[in-house]
C-alpha positions as CSV (number, residue, x, y, z in Angstrom):
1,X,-68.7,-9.2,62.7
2,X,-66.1,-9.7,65.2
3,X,-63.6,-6.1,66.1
4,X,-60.1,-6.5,65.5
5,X,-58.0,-6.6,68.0
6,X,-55.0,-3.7,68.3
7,X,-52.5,-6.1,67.6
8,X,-54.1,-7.6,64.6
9,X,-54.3,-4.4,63.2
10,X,-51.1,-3.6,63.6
11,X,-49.9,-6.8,62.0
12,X,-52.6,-6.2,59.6
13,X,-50.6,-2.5,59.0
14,X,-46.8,-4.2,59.1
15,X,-47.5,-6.7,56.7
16,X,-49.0,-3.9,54.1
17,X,-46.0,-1.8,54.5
18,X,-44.1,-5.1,53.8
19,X,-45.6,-5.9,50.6
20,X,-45.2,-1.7,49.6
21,X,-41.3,-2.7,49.9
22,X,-39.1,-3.5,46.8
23,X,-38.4,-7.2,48.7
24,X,-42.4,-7.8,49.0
25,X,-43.3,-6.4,45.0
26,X,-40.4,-8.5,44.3
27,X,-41.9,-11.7,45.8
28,X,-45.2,-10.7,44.9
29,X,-43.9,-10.4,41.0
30,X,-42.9,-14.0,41.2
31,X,-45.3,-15.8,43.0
32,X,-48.0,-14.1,40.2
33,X,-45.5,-15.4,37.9
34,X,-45.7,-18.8,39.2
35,X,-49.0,-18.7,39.0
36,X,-49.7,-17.6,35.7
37,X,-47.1,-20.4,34.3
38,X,-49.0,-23.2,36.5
39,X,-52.4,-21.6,35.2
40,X,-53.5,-21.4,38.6
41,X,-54.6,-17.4,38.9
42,X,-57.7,-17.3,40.8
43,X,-59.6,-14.5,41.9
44,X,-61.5,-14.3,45.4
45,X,-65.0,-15.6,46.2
46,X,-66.1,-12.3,46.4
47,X,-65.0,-11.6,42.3
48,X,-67.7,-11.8,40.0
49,X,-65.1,-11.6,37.2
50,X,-63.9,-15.2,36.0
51,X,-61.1,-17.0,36.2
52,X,-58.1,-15.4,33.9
53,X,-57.4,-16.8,30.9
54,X,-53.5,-16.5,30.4
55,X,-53.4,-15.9,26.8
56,X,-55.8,-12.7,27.5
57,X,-53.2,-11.8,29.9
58,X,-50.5,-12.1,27.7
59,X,-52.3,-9.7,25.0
60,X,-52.7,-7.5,27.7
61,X,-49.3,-7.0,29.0
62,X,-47.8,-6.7,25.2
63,X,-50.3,-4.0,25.1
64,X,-49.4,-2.5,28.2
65,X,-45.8,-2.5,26.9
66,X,-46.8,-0.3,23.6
67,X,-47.9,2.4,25.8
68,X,-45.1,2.5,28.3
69,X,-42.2,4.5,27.7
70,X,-38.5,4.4,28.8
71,X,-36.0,7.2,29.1
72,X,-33.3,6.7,26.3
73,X,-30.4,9.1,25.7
74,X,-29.6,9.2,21.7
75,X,-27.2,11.5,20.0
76,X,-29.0,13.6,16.8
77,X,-28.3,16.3,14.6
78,X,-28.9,19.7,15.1
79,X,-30.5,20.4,11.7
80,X,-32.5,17.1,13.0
81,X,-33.7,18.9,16.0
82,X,-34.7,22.1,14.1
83,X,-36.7,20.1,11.7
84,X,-38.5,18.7,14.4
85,X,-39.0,21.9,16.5
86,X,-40.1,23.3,13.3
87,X,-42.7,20.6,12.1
88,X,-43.8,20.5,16.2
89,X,-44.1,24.4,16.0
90,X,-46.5,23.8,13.0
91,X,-48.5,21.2,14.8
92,X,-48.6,22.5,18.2
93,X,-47.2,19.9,19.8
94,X,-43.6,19.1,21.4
95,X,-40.3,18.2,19.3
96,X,-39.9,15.0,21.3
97,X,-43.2,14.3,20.6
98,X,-42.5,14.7,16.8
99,X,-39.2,12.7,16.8
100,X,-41.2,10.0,18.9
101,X,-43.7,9.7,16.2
102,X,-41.2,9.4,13.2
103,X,-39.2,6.8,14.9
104,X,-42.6,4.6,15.4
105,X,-43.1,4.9,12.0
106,X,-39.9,4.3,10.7
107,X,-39.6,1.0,12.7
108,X,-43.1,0.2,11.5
109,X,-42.2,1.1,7.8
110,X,-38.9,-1.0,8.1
111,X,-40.5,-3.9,10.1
């Protein structure tokens, strides 16, 4: 296998730290975008895994999505609060955790 030369390397080096920038996750975010509208994802020769199916990717995403979280700010009631320390006190778990979990289910109950 033939060595790298310095200067590859180091173009090698400068074009990881390129894609590690907001401007190259940015263009990397929408050329896999292109690709996943065209249907053209590929993986490399190398891959033993096949090519992916975009509706598999789509499921997987929405998935991803159910177990990401997003700082909100919202306004309760104190006697909210303490009914929620209190039931999280009983549990052993966190308040926030308890509020989390009756919002989920109230969405799902209402939905």
């Amino acid at each position: 296998m033939p060595q790298k030369s310095a200067n590859s390397k180091s173009k090698s080096r400068e074009e990881t730290e390129w894609y590690a920038t907001s401007e190259g996750r940015r263009q990397t975010q929408r050329e896999f975008e292109r690709a996943l509208r065209k249907g053209t994802l590929v993986h490399s020769s190398g891959s033993r895994i096949p090519r992916t199916n975009p509706d598999v990717l789509k499921a997987l995403m929405e998935l991803a999505k159910t177990n990401a979280t997003r700082p909100v700010s919202i306004r309760l009631s104190i006697a909210d609060i303490e009914l929620a320390k209190a039931i999280a006190s009983k549990r052993g778990t966190g308040y926030q955790t308890v509020l989390k979990e009756a919002i989920r289910h109230g969405l799902k109950r209402t939905g």
